[in-house]
C-alpha positions in Angstrom: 0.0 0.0 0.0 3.1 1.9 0.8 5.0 1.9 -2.3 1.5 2.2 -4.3 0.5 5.5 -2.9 4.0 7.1 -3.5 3.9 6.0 -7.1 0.6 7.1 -7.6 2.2 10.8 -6.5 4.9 10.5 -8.3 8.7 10.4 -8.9 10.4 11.5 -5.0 13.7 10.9 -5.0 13.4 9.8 -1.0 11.0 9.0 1.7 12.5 8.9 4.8 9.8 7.5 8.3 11.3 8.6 11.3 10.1 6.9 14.9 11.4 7.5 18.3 9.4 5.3 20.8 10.7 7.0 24.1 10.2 10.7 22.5 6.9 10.0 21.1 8.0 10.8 17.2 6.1 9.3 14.2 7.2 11.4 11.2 7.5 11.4 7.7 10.2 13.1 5.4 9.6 13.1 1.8 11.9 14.8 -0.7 10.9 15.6 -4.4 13.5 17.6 -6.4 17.3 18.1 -5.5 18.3 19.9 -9.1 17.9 22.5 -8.4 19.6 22.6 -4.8 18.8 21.4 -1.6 15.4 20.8 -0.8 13.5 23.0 1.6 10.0 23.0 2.8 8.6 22.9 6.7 7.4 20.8 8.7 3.8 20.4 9.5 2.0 18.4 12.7 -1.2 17.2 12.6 -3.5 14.7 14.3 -3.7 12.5 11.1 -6.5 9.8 11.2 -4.2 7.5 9.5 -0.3 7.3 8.3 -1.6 6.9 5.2 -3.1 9.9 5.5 0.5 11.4 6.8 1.9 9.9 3.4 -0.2 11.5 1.1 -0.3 14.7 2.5 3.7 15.1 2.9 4.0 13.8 -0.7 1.5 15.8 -2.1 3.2 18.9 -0.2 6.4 18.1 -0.7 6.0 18.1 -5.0 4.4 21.3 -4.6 7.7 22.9 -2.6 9.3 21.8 -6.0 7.0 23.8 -8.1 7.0 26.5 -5.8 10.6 27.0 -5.5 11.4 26.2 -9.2 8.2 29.5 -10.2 10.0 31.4 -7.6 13.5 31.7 -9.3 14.9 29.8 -5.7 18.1 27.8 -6.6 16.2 25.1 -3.9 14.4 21.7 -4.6 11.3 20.7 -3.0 11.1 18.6 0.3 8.2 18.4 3.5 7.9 16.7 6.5 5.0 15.8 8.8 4.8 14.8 12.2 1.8 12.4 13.1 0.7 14.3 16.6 -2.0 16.8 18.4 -0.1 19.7 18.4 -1.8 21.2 21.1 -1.0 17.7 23.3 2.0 16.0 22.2 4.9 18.8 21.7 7.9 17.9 23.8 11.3 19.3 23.5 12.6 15.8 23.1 10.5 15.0 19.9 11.6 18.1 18.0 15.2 16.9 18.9 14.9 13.2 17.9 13.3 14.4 14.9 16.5 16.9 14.6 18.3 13.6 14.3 17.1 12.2 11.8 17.0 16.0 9.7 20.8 15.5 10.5 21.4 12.2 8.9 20.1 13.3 5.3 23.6 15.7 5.8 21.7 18.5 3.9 19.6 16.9 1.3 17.0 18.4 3.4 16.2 21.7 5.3 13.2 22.2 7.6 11.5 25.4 9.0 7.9 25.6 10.7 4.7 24.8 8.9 0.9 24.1 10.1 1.0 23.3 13.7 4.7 24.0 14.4 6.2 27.3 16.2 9.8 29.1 16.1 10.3 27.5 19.8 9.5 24.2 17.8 12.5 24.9 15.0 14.8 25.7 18.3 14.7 22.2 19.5 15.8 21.1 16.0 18.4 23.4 15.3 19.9 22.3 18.9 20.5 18.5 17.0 21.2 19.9 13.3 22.0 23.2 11.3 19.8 22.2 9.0 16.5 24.5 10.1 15.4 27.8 9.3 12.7 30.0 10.8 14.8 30.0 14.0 14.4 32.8 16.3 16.4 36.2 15.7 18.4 35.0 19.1 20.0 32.0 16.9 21.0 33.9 14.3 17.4 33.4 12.7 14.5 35.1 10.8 11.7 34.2 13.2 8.0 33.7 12.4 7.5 34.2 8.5 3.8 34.2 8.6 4.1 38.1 7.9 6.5 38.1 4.7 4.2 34.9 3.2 1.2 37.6 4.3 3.0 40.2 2.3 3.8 37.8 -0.9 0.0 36.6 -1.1 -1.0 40.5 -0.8 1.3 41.1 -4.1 -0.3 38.0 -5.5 -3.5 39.8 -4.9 -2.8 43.0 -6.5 -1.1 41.6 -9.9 -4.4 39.2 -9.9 -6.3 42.7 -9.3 -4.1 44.4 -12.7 -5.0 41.3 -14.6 -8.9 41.3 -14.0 -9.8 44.7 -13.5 -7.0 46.3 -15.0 -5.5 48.2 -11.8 -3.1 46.8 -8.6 -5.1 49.7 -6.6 -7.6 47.7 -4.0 -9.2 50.5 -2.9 -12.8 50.1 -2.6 -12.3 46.5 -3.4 -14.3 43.4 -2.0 -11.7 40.7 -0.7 -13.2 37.9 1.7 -10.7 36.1 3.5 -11.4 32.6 4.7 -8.9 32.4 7.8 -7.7 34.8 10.4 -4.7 32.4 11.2 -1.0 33.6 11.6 -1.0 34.3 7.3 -4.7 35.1 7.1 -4.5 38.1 9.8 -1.2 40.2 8.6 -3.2 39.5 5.1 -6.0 41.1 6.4 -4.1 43.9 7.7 -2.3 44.7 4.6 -5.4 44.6 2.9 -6.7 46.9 5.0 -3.9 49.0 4.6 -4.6 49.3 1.4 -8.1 49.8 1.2 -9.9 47.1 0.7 -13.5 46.3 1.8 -12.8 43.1 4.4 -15.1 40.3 4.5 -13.8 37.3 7.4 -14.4 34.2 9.0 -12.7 32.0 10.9 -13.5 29.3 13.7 -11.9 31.7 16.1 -13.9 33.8 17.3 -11.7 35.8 19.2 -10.0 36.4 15.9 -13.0 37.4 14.2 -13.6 39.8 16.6 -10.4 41.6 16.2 -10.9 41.6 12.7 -14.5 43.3 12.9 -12.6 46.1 15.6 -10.2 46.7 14.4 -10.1 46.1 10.6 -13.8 47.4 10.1 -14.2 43.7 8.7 -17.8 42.3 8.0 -18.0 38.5 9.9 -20.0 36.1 8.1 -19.7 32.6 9.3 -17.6 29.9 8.1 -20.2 28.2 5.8 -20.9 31.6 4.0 -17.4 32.8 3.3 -16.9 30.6 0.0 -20.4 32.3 -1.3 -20.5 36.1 -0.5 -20.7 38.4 -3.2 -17.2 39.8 -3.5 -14.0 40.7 -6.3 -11.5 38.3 -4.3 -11.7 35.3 -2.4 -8.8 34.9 -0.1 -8.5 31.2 0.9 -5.9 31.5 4.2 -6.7 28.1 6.0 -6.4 24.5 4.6 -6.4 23.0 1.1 -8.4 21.5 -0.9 -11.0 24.3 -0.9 -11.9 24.3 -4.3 -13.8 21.1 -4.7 -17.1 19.7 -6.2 -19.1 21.0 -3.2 -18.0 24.5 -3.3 -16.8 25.8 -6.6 -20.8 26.2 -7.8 -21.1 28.4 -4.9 -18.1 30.8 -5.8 -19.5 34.5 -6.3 -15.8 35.9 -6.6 -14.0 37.2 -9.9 -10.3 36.4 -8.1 -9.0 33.7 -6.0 -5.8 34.4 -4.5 -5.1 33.2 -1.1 -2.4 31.4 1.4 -3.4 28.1 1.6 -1.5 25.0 0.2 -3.0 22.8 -2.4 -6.5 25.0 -3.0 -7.3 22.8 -5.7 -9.0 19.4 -4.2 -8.3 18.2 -8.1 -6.3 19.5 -11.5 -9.6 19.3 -12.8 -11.3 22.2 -10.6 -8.8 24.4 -11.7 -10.1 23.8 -15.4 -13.7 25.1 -14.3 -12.1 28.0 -12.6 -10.8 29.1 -16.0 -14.2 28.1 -17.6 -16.2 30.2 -15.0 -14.3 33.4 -16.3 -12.6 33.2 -12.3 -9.2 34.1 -12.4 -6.9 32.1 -9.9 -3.8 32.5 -8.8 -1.6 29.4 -8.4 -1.4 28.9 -4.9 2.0 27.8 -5.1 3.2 31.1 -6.8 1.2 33.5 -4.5 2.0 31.8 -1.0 6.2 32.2 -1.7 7.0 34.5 0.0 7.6 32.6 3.4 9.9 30.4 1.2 11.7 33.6 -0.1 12.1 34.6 3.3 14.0 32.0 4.6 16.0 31.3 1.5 17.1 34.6 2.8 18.3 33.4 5.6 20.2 30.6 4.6 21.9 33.9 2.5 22.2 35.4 5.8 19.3 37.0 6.5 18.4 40.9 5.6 14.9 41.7 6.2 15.1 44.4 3.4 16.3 41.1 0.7 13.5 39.2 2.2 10.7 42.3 1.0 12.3 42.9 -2.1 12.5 39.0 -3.1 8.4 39.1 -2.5 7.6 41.9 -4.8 9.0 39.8 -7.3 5.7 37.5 -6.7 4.2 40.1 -8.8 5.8 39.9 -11.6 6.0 35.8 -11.4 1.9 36.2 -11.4 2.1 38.8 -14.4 4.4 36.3 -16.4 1.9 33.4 -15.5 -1.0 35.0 -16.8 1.1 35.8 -20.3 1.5 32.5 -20.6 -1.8 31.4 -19.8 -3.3 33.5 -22.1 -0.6 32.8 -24.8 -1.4 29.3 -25.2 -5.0 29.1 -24.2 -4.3 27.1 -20.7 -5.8 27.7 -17.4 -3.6 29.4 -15.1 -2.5 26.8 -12.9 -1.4 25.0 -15.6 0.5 28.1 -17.2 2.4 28.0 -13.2 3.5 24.5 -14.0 4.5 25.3 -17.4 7.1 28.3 -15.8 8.7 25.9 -13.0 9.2 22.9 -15.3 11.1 24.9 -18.1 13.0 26.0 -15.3 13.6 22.7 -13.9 14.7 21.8 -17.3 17.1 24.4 -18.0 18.5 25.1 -15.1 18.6 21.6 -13.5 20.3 19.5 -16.5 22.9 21.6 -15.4 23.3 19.9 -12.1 22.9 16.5 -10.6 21.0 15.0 -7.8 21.7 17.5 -4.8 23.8 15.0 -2.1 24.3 16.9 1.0 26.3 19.4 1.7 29.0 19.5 5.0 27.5 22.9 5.7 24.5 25.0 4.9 24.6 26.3 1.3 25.2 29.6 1.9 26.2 30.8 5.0 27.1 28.8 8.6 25.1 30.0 11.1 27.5 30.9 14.1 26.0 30.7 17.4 27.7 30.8 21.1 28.2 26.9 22.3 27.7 25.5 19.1 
């Protein structure tokens, strides 16, 4: 069943289960891509009903790291890992280090940083058993929490999607409902605001919700309604899969351009997105820029690199949309088409990444290691 589900995904170079009885560790590592470089891509707990479940998930996220560091112009290949866990019960310092362990032994085939369900404190634990971790805290030598720089990637995403359907980046007096006031979702909000959008939110938080409504003038609908309002952009900020048979009829948006991973439930949704005249941006273009932000960092990190490399989301979206209408595809197609010419080019001109004895850029230094 195994070996059936990861061909079915297809084509990862490696997938590594990692188990520590006495620390509590049940974890999956799955790298895609090493041409282009190492491969990055964080590391998300969840209370998974099944290991199967764990698989498909970390293999399905772990291709899209490919994609989304190959559209970005990253000299990084794709890679995820999950841990099987309540990650409001079953943290322990001691898991995050025997999982740092195992990070270690893949000698740098493999970075980590946080993800769904995982904190900076989290990534501090690792990086005390492997260099191999970014999203550390600023104390380490680290970027911190990159919720607000993938926030500020998905609200260029949102403007170039903006130029391309209305024919203006300004959002001012625009109607943008955003499903999810989670790390992401809220700096999103706020920039939107910022900006001058019209706010339309919901989230299972309530406490959330209500800072949204005081303090972002937002209108609160409830969690069934957000997919239906009338509005210009649909934000999607929580999980995936949110474009699916049961909601896309219900869509009253022009844009979708949003944070979370894998919106599409299937390839095929994406095609009615492009027959329904609803322009989306690929999810794994527009959702970057916490990826850009911690390739950064293995640079050394400059917050002011870290912005700039964001804005370029922009013009990755603009370029996507040329294509897409160029040869008559749907969008997320036209995303694919940018990242595997890329692949091709610029990874014939390497080989399957191996490891490195240090990180590829620059060595973290840090007193007592």
């Amino acid at each position: 069943m195994v070996f059936e589900t990861i061909a079915k995904t297809g084509d990862h170079e490696q997938i590594v289960y990692c188990y520590d009885k006495d620390a509590g560790l049940k974890a999956i590592i799955a790298i895609h891509n090493t041409a282009l470089g190492p491969a990055l891509g964080g590391t998300r707990m969840w209370n998974y009903a099944t290991e199967e479940e764990a698989l498909v998930d970390v293999l399905r996220l772990s291709r899209g790291m490919t994609y989304k560091a190959a559209a970005a112009g990253l000299n990084l290949g794709g890679g995820k890992a999950v841990i099987i866990g309540d990650p409001k019960k079953d943290k322990s310092e001691a898991l995050f280090r025997a999982f740092g362990q195992f990070i270690n032994s893949l000698n740098g085939r493999y970075i980590t940083a946080e993800d769904v369900g995982t904190t900076v404190k989290d990534m501090g634990h690792v990086f005390a058993e492997t260099s191999w971790v970014t999203g550390i805290s600023p104390a380490l030598g680290g970027s911190g929490d990159p919720s607000p720089l993938t926030a500020r990637g998905v609200l260029h995403a949102v403007k170039a999607s903006a130029f391309e359907k209305f024919g203006s980046a300004d959002l001012k007096g625009k109607k943008v409902a955003v499903q999810g006031l989670g790390k992401v979702g809220y700096y999103l909000a706020e920039y939107l605001h910022k900006n001058g959008a019209e706010l339309i939110v919901a989230d299972i938080d309530e406490e959330m919700v209500k800072k949204a409504e005081e303090k972002l003038k937002a209108k609160v609908v409830s969690t069934d309604e957000i997919l239906s309002v009338d509005c210009d952009i649909l934000a999607p900020c929580a999980m995936g899969a949110i474009i699916n048979d049961d909601t896309i009829s219900k869509l009253n948006c022009k844009v979708v351009a949003g944070a979370a991973n894998n919106m599409l439930k299937e390839f095929k949704h994406g095609d009615q997105l492009h027959e329904m005249g609803i322009l989306y941006a690929p999810d794994y273009v527009a959702n970057a820029g916490g990826l850009m932000n911690v390739f950064v960092e293995l640079e050394g990190y400059s917050r002011e690199r870290a912005l700039e490399r964001t804005q370029g989301i922009y013009d990755n979206l603009i370029e996507i949309y040329k294509i897409s209408k160029e040869m008559g595809i749907p969008s997320y197609k036209a995303a694919d088409e940018m990242a595997e010419r890329r692949l091709a080019q610029i990874g014939r001109l390497k080989q399957k990444h191996t490891g490195l004895s240090s990180r590829p850029f620059t060595t973290l230094k840090v007193e007592g290691r």
